[in-house]
C-alpha positions as CSV (number, residue, x, y, z in Angstrom):
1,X,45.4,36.0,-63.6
2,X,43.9,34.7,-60.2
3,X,44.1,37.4,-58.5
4,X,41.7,40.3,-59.9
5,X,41.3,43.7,-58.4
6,X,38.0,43.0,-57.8
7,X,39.0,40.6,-55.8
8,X,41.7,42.3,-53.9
9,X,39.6,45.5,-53.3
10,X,36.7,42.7,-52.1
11,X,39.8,41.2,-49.5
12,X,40.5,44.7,-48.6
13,X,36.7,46.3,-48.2
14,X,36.0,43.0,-45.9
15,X,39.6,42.5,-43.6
16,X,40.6,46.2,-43.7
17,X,41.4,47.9,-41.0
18,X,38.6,51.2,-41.5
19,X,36.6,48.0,-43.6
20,X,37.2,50.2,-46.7
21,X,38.3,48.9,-50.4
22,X,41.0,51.3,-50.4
23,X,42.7,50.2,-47.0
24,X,45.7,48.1,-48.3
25,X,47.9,49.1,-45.8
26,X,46.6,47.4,-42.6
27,X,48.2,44.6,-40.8
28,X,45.0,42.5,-41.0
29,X,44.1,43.0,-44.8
30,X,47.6,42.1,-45.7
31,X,47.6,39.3,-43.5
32,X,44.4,38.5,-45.8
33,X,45.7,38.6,-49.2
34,X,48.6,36.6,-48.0
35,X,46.7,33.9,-46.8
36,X,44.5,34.2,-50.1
37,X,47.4,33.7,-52.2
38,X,48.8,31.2,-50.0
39,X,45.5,29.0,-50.7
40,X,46.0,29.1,-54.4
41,X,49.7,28.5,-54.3
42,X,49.1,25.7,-52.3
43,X,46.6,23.9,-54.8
44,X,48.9,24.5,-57.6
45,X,51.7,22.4,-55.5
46,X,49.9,19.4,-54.7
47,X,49.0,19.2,-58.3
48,X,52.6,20.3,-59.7
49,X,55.0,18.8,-56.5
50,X,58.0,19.4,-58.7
51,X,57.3,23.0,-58.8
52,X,60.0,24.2,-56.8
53,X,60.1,27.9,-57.4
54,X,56.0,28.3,-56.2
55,X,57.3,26.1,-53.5
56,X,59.7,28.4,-52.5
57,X,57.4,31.6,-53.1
58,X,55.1,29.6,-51.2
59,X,57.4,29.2,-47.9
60,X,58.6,33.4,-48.0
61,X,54.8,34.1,-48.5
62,X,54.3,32.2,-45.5
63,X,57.2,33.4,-43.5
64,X,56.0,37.4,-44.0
65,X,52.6,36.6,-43.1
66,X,54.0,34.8,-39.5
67,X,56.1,37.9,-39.1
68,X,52.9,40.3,-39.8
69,X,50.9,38.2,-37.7
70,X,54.0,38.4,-34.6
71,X,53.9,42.0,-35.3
72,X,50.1,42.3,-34.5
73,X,50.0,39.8,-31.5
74,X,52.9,42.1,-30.4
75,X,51.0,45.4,-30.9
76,X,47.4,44.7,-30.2
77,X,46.2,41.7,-29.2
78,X,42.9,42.0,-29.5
79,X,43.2,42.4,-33.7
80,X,45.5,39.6,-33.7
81,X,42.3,37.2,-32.1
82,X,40.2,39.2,-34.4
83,X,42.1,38.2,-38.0
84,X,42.9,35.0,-36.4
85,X,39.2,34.0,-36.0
86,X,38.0,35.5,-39.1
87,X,40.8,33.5,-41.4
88,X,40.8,30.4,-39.1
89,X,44.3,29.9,-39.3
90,X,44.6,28.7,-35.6
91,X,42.6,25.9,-33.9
């Protein structure tokens, strides 16, 4: 599997809200693992571009992390710059 829980409690401990492993609640660390997973899914479609059904997990991964994202920008601005800057998902 690709994604370890090592590796999810490593997302959570760094993007979490209280910066604790067992934070997996928070806006920002979700917004994390989605953008984690969307990484990998995205490799594995360039390489397989006849995978349709990671193509379409791909696109609703991508959709719930715009709508967390619109949900923090519409909350607190100021952690939507934050996650934002630390992902690099807008230039």
């Amino acid at each position: 599997m690709y994604l370890e829980k090592t590796k999810k409690e490593e997302i959570f401990a760094q993007f979490g809200k209280a910066q604790k492993a067992t934070d997996t609640g928070s806006a920002e660390s979700q917004i994390a693992l989605f953008s984690y997973r969307i990484k990998h899914l995205t490799e594995h479609v360039k390489k397989n571009r006849k995978d349709y059904v990671t193509t379409r997990s791909l696109t609703q991964l991508v959709g719930k992390r715009r709508a967390l994202l619109k949900y923090l920008y519409d909350r607190d601005i100021e952690r939507y710059r934050a996650i934002v800057k630390a992902l690099g998902l807008r230039k």
